[in-house]
Backbone bond lengths (Angstrom), bond angles and torsions (degrees), N, CA, C in turn:
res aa  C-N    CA-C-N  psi(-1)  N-CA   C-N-CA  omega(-1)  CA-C   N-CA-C  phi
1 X - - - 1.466 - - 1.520 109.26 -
2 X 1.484 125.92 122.63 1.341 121.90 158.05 1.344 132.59 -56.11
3 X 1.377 95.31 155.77 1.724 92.85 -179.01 1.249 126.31 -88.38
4 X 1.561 108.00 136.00 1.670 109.04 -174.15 1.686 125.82 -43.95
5 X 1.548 110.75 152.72 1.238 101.69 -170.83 1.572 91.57 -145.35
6 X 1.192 116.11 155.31 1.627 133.97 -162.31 2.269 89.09 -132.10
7 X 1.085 96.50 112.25 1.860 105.40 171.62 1.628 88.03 -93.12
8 X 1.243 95.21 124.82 1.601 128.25 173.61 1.664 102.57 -99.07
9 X 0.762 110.88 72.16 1.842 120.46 -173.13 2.025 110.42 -139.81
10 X 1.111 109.82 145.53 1.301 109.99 155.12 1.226 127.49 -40.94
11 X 1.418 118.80 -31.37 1.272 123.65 -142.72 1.829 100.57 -131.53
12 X 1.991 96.36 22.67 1.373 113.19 -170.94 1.492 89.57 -66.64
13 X 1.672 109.28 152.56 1.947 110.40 150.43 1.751 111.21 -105.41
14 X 1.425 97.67 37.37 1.736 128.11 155.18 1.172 90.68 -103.45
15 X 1.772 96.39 156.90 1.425 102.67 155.10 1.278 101.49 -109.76
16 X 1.405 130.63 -22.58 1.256 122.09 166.41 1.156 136.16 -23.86
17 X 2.160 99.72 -48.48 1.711 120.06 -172.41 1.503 98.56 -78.18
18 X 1.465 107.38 -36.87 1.848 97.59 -172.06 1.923 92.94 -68.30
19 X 0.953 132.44 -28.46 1.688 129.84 -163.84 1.268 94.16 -65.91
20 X 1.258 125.49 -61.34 1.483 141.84 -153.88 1.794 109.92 -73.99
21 X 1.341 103.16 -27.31 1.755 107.45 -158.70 1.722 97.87 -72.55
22 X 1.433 119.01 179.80 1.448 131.38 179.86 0.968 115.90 -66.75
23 X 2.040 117.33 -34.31 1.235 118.80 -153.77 2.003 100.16 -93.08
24 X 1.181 112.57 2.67 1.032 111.70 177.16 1.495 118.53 -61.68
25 X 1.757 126.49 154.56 1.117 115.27 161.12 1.325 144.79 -74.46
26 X 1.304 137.76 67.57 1.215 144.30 -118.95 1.714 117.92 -148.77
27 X 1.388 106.28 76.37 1.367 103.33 -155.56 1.676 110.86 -96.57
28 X 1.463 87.20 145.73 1.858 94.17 -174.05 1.636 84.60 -144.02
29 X 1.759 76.96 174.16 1.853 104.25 177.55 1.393 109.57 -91.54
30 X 1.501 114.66 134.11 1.433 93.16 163.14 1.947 107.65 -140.62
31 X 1.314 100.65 141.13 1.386 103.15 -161.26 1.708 123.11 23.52
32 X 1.473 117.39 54.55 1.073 114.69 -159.60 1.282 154.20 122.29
33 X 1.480 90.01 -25.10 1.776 94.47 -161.93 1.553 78.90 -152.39
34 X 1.684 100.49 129.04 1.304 117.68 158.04 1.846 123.06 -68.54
35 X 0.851 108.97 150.05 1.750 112.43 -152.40 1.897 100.81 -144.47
36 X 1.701 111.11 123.50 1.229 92.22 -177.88 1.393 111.91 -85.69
37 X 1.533 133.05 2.97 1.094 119.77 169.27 1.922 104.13 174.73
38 X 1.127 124.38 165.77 1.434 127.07 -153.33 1.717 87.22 -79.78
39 X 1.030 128.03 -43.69 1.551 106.55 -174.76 1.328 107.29 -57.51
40 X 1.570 116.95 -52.81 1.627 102.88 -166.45 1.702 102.97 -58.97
41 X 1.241 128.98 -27.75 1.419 132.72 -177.39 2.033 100.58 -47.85
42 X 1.319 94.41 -62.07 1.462 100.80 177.53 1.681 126.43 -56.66
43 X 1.514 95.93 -25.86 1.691 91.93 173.36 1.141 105.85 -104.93
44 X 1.238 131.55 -12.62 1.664 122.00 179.43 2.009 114.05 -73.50
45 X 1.677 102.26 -25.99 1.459 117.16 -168.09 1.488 113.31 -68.38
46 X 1.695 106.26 -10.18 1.695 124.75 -161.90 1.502 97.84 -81.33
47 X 1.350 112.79 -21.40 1.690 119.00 -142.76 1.980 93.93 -109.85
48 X 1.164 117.12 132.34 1.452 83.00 179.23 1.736 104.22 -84.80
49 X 1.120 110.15 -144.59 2.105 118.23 -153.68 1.829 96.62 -105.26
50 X 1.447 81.81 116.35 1.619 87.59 -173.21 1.350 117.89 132.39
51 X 1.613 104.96 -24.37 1.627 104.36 -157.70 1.775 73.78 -99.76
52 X 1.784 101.47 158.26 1.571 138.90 -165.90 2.048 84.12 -76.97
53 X 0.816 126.86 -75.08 1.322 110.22 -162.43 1.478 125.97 -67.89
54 X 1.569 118.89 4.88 1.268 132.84 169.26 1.290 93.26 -75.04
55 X 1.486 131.59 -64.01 1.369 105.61 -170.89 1.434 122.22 -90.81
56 X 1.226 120.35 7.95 1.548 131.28 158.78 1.624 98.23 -50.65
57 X 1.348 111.93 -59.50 1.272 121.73 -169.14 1.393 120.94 -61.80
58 X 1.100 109.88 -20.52 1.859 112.18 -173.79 1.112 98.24 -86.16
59 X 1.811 120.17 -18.07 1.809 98.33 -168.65 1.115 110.77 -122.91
60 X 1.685 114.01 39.81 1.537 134.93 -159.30 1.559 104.53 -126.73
61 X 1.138 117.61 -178.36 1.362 135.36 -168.95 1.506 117.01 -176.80
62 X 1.686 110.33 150.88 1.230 92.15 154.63 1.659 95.90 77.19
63 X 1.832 101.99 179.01 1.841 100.53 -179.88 1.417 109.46 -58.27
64 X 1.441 126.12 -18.60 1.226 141.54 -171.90 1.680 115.15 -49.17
65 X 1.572 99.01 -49.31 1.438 104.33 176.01 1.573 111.11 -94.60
66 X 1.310 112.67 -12.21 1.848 116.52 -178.59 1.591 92.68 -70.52
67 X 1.214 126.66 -47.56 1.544 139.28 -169.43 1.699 87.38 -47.59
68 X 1.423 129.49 -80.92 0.836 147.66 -151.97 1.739 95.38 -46.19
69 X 0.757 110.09 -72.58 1.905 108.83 -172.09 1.863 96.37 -69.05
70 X 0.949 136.41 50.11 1.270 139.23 151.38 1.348 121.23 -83.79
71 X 1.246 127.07 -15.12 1.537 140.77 176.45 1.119 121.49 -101.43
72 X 1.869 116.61 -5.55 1.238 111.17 -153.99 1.659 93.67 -90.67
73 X 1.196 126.38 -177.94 1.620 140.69 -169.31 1.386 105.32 -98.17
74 X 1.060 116.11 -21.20 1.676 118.52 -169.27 2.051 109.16 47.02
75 X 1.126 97.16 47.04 1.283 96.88 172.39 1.469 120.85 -112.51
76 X 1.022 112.80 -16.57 1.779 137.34 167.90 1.553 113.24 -173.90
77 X 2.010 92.64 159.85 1.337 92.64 -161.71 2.399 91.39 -110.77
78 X 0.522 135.19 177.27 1.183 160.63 -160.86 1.340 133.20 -126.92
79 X 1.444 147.44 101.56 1.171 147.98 -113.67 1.795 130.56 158.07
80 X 1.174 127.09 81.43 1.323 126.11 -174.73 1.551 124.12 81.26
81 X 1.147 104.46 -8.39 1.563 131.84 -168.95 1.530 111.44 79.64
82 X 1.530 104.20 55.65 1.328 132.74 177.71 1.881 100.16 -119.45
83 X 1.384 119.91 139.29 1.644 130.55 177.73 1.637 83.13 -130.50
84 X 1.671 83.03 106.20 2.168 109.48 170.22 1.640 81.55 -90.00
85 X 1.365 79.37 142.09 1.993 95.44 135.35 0.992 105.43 -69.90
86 X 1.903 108.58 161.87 1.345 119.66 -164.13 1.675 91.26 -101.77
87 X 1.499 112.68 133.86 1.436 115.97 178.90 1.577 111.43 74.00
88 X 1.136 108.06 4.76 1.917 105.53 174.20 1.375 115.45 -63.33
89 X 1.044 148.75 -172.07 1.382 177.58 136.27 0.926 87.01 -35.81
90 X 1.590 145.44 -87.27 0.834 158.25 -158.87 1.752 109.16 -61.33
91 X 1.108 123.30 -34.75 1.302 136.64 -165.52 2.239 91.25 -76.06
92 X 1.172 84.97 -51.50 1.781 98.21 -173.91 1.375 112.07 -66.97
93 X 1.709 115.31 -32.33 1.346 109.08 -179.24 1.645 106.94 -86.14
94 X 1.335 123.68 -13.45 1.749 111.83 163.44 1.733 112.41 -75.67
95 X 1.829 113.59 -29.79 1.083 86.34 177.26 1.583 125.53 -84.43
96 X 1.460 98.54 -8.14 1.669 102.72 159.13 1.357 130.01 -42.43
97 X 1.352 117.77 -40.52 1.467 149.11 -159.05 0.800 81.39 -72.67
98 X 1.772 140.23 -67.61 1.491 123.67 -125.54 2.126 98.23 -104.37
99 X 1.632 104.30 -28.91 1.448 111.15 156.66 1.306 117.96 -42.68
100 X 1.433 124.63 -61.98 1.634 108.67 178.48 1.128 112.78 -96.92
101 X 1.467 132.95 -0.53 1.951 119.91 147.69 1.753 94.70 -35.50
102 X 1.557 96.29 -57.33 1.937 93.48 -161.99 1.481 108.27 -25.50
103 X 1.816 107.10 -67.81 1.186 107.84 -145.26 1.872 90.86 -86.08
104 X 0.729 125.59 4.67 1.519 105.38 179.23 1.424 103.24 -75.25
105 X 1.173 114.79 -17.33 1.790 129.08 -153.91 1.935 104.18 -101.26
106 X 1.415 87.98 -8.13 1.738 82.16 -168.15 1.517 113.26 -143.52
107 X 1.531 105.51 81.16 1.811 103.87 174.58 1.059 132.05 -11.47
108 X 1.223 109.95 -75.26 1.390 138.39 168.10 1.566 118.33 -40.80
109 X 1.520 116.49 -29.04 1.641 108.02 158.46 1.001 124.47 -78.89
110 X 1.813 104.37 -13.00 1.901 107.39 -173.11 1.458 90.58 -97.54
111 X 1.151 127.30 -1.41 1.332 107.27 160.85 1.301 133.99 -85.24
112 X 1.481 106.97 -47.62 1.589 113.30 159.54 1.280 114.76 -57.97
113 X 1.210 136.08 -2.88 1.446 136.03 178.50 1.861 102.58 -103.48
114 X 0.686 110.03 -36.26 1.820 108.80 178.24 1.473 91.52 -75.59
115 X 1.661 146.19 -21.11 1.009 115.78 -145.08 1.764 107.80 -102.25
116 X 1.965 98.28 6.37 1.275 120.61 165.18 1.127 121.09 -103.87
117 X 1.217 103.54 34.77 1.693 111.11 152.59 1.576 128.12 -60.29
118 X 1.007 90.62 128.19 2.103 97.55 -168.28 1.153 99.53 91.75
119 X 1.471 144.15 7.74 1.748 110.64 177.14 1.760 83.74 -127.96
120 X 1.394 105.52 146.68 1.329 129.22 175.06 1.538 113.57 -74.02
121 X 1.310 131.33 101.47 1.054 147.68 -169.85 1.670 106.98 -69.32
122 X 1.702 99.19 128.62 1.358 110.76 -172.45 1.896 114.32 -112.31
123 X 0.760 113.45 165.51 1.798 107.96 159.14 1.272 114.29 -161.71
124 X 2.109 105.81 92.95 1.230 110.42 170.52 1.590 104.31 -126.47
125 X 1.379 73.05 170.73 2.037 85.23 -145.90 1.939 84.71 -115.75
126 X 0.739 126.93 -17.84 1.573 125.59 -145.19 1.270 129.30 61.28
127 X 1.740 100.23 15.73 1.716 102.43 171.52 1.369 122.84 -131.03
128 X 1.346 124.54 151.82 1.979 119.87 175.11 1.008 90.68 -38.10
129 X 1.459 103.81 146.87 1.435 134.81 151.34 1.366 113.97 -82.54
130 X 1.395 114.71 86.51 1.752 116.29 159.88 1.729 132.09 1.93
131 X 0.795 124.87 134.90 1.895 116.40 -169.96 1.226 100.61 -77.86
132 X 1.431 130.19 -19.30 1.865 156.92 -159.40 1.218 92.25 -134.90
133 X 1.298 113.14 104.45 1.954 107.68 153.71 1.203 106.45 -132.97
134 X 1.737 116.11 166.41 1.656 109.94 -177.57 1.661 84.10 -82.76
135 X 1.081 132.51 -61.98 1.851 115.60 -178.72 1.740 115.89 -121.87
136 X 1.326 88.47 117.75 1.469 99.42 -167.62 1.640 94.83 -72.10
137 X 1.790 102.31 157.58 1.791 110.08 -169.19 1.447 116.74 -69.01
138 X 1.787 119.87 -5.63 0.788 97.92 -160.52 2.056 96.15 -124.66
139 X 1.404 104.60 12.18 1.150 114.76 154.43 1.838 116.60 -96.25
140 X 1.042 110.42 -41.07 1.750 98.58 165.21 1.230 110.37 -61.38
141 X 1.314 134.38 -54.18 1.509 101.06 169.63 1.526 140.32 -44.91
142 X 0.990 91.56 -51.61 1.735 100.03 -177.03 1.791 105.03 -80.89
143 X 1.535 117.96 26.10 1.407 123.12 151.20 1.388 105.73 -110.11
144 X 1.603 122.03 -38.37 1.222 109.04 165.61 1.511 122.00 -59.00
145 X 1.362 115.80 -32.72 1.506 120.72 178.78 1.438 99.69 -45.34
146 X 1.508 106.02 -75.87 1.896 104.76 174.80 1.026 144.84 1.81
147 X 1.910 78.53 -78.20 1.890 97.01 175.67 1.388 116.27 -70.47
148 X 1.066 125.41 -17.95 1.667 130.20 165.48 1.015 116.40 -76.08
149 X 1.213 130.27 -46.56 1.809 126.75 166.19 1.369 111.49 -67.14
150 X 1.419 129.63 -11.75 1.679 130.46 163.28 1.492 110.21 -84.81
151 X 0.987 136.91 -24.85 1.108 142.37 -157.47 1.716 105.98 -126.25
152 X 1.272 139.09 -70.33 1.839 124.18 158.55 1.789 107.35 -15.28
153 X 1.429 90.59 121.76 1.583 108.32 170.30 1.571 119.12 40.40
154 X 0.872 140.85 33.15 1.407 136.95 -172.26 1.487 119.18 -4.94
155 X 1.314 108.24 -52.56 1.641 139.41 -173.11 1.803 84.79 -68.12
156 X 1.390 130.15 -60.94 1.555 105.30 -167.25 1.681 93.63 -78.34
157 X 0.747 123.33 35.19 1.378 110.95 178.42 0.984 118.89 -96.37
158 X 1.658 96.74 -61.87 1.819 112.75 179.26 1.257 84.38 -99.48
159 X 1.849 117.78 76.57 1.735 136.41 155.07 1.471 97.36 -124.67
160 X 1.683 99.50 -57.28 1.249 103.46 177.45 1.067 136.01 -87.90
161 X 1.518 116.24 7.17 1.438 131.81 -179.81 2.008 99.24 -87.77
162 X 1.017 103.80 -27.93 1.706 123.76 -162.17 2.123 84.19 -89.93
163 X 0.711 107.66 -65.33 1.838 119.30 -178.82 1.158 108.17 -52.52
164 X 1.677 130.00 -47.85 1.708 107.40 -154.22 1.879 89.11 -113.48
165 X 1.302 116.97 11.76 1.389 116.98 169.89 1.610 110.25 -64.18
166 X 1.479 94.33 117.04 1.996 92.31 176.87 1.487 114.07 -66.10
167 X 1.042 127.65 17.08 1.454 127.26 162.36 1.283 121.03 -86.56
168 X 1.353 138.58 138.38 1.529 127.64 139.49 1.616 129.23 -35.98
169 X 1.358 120.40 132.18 1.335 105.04 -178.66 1.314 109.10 -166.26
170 X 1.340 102.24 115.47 1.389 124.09 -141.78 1.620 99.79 -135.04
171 X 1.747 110.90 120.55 1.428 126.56 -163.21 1.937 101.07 -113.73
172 X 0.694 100.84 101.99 1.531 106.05 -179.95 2.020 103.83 -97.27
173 X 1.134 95.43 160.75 1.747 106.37 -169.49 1.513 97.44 -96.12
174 X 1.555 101.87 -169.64 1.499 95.57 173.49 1.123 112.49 -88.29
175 X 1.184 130.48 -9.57 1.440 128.71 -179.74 1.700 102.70 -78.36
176 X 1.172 110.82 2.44 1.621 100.42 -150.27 1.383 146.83 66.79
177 X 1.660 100.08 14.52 1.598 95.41 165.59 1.509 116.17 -96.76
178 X 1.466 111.92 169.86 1.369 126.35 -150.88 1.705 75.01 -88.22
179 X 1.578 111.81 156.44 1.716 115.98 -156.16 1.969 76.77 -164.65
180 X 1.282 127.36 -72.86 1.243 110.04 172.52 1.604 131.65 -119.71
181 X 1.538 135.42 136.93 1.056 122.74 178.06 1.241 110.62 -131.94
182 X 1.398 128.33 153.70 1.424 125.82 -157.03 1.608 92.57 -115.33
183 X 1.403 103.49 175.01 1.837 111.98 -179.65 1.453 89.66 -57.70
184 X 1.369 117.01 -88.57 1.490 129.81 168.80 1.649 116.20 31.56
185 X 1.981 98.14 -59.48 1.496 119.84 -154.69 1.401 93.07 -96.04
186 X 1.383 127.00 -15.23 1.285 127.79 165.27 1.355 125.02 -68.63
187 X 1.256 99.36 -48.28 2.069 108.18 176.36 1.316 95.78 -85.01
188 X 1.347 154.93 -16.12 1.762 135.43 164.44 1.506 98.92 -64.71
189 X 1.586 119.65 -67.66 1.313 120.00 -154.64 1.572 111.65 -97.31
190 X 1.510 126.73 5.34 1.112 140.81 169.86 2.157 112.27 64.48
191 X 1.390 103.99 -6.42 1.360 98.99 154.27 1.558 129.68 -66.20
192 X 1.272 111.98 123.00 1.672 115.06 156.26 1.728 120.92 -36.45
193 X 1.241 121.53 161.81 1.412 116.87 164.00 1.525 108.32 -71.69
194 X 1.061 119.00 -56.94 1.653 126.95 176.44 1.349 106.49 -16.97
195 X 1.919 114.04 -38.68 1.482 119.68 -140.29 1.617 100.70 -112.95
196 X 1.271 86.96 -36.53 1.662 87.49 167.22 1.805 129.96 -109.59
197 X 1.114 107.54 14.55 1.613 110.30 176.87 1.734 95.29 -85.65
198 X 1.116 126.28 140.20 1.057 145.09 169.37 1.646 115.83 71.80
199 X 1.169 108.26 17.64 1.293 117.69 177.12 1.376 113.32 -99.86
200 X 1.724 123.34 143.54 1.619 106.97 174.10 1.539 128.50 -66.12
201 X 1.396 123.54 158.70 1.313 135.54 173.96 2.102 115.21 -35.37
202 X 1.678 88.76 -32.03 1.405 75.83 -174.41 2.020 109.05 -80.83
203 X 1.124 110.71 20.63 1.460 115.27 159.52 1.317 127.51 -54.53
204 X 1.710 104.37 -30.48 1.505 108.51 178.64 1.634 99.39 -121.78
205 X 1.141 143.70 -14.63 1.102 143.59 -148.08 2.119 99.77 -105.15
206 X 1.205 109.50 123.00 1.728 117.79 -179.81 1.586 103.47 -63.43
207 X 1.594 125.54 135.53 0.947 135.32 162.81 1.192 127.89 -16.03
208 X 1.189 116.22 -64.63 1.212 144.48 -159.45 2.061 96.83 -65.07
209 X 1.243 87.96 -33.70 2.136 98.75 -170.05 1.566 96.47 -97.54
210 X 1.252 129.48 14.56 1.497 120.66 174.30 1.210 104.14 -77.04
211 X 0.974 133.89 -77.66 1.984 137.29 -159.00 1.239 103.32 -42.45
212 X 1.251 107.24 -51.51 1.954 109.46 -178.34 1.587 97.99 -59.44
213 X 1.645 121.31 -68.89 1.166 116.20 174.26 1.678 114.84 -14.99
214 X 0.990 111.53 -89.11 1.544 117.18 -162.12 1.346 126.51 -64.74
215 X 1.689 102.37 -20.34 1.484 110.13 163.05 1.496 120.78 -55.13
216 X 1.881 103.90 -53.46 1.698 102.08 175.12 1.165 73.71 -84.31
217 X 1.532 151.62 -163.96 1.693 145.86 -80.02 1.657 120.13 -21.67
218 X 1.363 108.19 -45.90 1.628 102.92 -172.21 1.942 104.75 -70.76
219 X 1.695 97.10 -31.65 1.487 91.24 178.62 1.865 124.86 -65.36
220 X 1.471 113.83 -32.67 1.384 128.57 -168.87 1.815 95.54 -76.60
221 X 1.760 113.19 -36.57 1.245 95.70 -176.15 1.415 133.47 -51.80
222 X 1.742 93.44 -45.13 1.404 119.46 175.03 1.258 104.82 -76.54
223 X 0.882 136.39 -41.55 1.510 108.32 -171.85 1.867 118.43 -91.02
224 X 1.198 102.16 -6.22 1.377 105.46 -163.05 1.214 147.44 80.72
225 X 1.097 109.18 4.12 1.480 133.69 -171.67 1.955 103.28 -139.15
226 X 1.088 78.42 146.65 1.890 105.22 -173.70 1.407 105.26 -131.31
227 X 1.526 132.74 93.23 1.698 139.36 178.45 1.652 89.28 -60.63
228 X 1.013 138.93 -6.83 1.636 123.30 150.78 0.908 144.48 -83.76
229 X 1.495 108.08 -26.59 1.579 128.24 154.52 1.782 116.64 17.01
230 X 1.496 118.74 88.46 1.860 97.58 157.80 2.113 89.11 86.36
231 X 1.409 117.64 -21.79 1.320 92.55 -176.07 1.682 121.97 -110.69
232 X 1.287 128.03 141.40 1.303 96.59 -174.20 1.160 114.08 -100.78
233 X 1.792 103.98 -179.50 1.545 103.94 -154.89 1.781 87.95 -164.55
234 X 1.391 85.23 141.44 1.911 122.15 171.19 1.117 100.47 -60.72
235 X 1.457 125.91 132.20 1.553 132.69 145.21 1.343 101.81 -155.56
236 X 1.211 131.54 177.54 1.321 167.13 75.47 1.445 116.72 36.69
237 X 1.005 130.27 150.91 1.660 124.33 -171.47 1.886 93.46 171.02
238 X 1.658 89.54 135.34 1.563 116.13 -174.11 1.471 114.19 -110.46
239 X 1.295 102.53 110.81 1.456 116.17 -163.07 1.807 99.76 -99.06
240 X 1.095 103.08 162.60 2.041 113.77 -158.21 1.871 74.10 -87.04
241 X 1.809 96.10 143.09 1.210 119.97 -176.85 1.783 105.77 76.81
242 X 1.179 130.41 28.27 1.427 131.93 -171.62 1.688 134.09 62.98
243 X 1.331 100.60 4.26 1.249 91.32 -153.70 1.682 88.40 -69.57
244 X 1.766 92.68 176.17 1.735 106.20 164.22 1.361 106.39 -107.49
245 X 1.437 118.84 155.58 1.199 128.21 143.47 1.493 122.17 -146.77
246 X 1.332 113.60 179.22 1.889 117.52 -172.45 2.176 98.11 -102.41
247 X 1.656 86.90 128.12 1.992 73.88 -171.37 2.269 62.92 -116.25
248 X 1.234 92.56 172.49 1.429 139.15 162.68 1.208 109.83 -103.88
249 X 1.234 129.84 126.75 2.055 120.02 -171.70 1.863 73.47 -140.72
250 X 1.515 75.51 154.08 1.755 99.73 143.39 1.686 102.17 -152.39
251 X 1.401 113.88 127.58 1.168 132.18 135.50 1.608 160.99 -93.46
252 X 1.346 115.61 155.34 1.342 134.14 -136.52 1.259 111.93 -138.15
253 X 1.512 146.39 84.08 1.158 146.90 176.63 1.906 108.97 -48.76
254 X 1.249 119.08 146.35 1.278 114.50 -161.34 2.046 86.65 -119.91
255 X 1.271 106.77 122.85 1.555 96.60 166.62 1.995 110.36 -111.88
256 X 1.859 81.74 168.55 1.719 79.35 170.30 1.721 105.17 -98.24
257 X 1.089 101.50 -161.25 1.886 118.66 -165.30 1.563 87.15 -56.83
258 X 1.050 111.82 -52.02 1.666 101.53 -163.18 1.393 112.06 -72.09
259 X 1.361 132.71 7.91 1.201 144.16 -176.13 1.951 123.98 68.86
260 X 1.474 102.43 3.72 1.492 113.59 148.95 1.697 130.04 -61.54
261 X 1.524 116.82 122.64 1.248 145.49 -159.33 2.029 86.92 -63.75
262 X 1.616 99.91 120.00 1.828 86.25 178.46 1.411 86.02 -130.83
263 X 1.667 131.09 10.77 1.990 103.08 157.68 1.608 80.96 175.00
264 X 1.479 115.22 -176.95 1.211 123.45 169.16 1.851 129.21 -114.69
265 X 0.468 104.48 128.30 2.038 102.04 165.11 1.302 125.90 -101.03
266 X 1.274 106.98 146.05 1.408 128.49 -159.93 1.290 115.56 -132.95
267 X 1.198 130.83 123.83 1.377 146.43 167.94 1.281 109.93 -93.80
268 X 1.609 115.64 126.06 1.643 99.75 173.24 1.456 103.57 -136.96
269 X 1.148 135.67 166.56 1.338 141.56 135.13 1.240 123.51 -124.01
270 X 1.393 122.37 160.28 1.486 124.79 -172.48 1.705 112.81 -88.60
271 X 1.254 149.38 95.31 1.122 167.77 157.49 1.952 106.52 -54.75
272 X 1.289 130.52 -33.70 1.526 116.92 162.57 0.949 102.04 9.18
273 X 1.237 125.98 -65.39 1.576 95.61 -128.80 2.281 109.66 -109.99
274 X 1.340 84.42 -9.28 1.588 104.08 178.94 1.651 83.83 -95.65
275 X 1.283 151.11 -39.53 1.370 132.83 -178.31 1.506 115.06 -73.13
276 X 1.448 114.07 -33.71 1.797 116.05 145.86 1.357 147.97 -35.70
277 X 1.649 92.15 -45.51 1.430 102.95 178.39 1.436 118.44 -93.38
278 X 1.698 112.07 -8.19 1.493 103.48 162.65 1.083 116.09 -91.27
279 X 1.649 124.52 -29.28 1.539 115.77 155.15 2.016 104.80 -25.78
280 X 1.286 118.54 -77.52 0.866 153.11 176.02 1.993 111.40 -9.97
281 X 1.330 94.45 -52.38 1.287 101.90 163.19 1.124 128.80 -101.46
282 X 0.862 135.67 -12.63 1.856 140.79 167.90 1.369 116.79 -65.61
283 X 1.882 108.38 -43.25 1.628 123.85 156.93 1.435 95.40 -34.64
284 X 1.516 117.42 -77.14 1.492 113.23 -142.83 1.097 109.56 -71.83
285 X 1.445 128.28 -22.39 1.828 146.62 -178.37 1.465 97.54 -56.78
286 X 1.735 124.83 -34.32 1.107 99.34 -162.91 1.560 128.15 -95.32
């Protein structure tokens, strides 16, 4: 079975796709200038500043503003007192600009736009696609893709941004218990989450590095400050069944609203085996 698809078109039998498309009426600001909707943006930009159907076009919609750029030359587009090529890179990345001004400006589109999550976003019109367009169909989609994957769930977002990060990353409380652990922190230190959520820091940390451990943690809590802060640093790391290994950390004191220290985070990766092999050569150097 193929995968569902939502046509983001005027001429959608969604209303979602007609909500979402250019030709909608849908007015935002963009650097300046109020705009009744991204198509007239696109046909008014053809015309340079001055000419009668440039601003026909800004306060149009719909065939209303397509009508309007019917005269234009398509030889450049017009903009800040900038002359684009027509259909450049450059031409596509201003009308990008003024596409997600839209939705930054309008809840309610980032809502109907998150609410096509899971269907593969289309844009057919029932007509050729031009060899020159101000946004070709298969770059507005994959800007709507964007803004929908920036905007769907925030909270599962930075879930899976925190999960499929190849780092370890490990959120301890102020007390020092383990509060978050990522897959990542599972394949370095070979604990489960089950095994390490609510367990203390010295789960991964070698005996021998506890006292120091907790001396700077209890000190950075209280005071607010961490002299490690942002830098990384060599240690030691206690892997399930005893083993040792060398992690690389950088840590990050985590505060609340009021700017009080409420646990720490940790970035790690496993270095073994590059801290081996310079052992490795210094032996033989000597």
């Amino acid at each position: 079975m193929g995968r569902k698809t939502i046509n983001v078109s005027f001429t959608s039998d969604d209303w979602r796709g007609v909500a979402l498309s250019n030709f909608s009426l849908s007015p935002f600001e963009f650097e300046g200038r109020l705009l009744a909707s991204v198509e007239g943006f696109i046909q008014g930009i053809k015309f340079p500043p001055g000419h009668a159907s440039r601003e026909q076009a800004f306060a149009a919609s719909a065939w209303d503003a397509k009508a309007c750029g019917q005269g234009a030359e398509k030889q450049f587009a017009y903009w800040d007192g900038t002359q684009l090529e027509f259909g450049s890179d450059a031409h596509h990345a201003l009308v990008e600009r003024a596409l997600r001004a839209r939705f930054a400006q309008n809840e309610g589109l980032r809502r109907v736009l998150a609410s096509t999550q899971g269907l593969d976003i289309q844009h057919l019109t029932g007509e050729s696609e031009p060899e020159r367009t101000s946004m070709p169909a298969a770059l507005f989609c994959r800007i709507l893709t964007d803004i929908r994957d920036a905007v769907t769930a925030p909270g599962d977002l930075a879930e899976r941004i925190v999960e499929q990060t190849s780092d370890a990353l490990i959120y301890a409380d102020h007390a020092g218990k383990i509060v978050r652990w990522n897959q990542a922190a599972s394949r370095l230190f070979g604990f489960t989450p089950a095994e390490a959520l609510g367990a203390g820091l010295d789960l991964i940390i070698p005996e021998h590095l506890r006292a120091a451990h907790w001396a700077g943690y209890d000190a950075a809590l209280a005071s607010g400050r961490m002299k490690l802060e942002g830098r990384p640093t060599l240690t030691r790391g206690l892997k399930k069944g005893g083993g040792k290994c060398y992690v690389e950390m950088t840590f990050a004191l985590v505060k609340d609203a009021g700017g009080a220290a409420i646990g720490s985070v940790a970035m790690a990766r496993d270095v073994t085996e590059r801290v081996e092999a310079e052992r490795a050569r210094r032996a033989a150097a000597r």
